[in-house]
N, C-alpha and C positions, 0 to 999 in steps of 0.2 A: 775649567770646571770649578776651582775654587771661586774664582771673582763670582760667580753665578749664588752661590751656595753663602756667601757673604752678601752678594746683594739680597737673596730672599731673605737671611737674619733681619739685614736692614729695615727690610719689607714692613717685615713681622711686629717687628720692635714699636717702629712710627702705626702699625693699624692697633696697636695695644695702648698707647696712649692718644689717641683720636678720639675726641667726644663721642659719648655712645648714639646720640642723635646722628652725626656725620656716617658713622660705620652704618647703621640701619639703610639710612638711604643709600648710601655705596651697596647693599647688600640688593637692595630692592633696585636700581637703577633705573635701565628705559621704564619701567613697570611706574614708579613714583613720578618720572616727569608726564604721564599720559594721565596721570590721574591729576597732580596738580594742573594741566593745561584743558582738561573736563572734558577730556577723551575718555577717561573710563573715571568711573563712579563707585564709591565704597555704598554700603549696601545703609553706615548711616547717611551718611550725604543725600541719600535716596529721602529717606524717611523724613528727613527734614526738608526737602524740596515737595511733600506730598501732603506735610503737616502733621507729622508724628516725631516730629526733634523731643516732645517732650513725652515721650515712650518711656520706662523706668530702661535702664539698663539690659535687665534680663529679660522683655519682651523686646526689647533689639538683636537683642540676641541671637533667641526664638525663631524669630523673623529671619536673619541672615542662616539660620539652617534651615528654614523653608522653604528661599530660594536659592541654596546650592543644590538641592533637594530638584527642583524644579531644572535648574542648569543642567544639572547631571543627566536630566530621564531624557531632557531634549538633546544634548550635543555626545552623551557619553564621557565624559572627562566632568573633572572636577574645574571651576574659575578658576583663573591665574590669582594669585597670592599679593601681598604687597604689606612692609611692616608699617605700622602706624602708631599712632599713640592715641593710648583710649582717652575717650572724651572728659571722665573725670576723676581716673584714678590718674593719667597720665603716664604707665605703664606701656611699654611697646609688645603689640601685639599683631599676630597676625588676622587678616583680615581679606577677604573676597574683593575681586572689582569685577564690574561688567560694565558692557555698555551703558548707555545712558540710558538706552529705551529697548533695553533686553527686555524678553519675554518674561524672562527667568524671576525680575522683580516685583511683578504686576501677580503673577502666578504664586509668586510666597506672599503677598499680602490677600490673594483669595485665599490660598492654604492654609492659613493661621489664623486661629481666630481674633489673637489680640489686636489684627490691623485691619479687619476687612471693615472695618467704617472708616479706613481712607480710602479705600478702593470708590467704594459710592463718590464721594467728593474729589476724585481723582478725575475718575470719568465727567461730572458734571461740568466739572471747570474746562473739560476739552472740546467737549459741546455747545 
């Protein structure tokens, strides 16, 4: 029981001085390799594969509570989670992922107004 009770000290000690980038991703784990491998999609990574990378901040926002909004009515649960580091304050933030070609993303950009002129150009380019 002791050797146990010193090993989590130990634990503890080494995740206290771990780069705060390192511990994030340890916190986030399978969740951050399915997103770096583009299995699942953060909601800006969306935006900018549809042509709204250049969104201000706060209509990315907007947008990402539109389609949780959207996730939610369809599956009942809230998207899985995943920390990241925002785009330009570079602060770690929590953040939505979904599929790539979830409903949930297409339906927050009709729901919001600040995005529904990618939605037009979304669909044209698919046609």
């Amino acid at each position: 029981m002791l050797a146990t009770a010193k090993l989590r000290r130990r634990i503890k000690a080494a995740a206290r001085t771990a780069p705060k980038a390192l511990r994030y991703r340890a916190i986030s784990g399978d969740i951050a390799v399915l997103v770096d491998a583009g299995i699942l999609v953060r909601t800006g990574d969306f935006l900018a594969r549809v042509g709204g990378s250049d969104l201000p901040d706060g209509q990315q926002s907007w947008y990402g509570r539109h389609a949780k909004k959207a996730y939610k009515a369809r599956h009942g649960v809230d998207p899985v989670k995943v920390w990241a580091r925002h785009r330009t304050t570079g602060k770690w933030i929590h953040v939505h992922v979904y599929g790539p070609i979830d409903e949930a993303l297409y339906a927050g950009l009709a729901s919001y107004k600040g995005t529904r002129h990618l939605l037009a150009g979304t669909f044209a380019e698919a046609a």
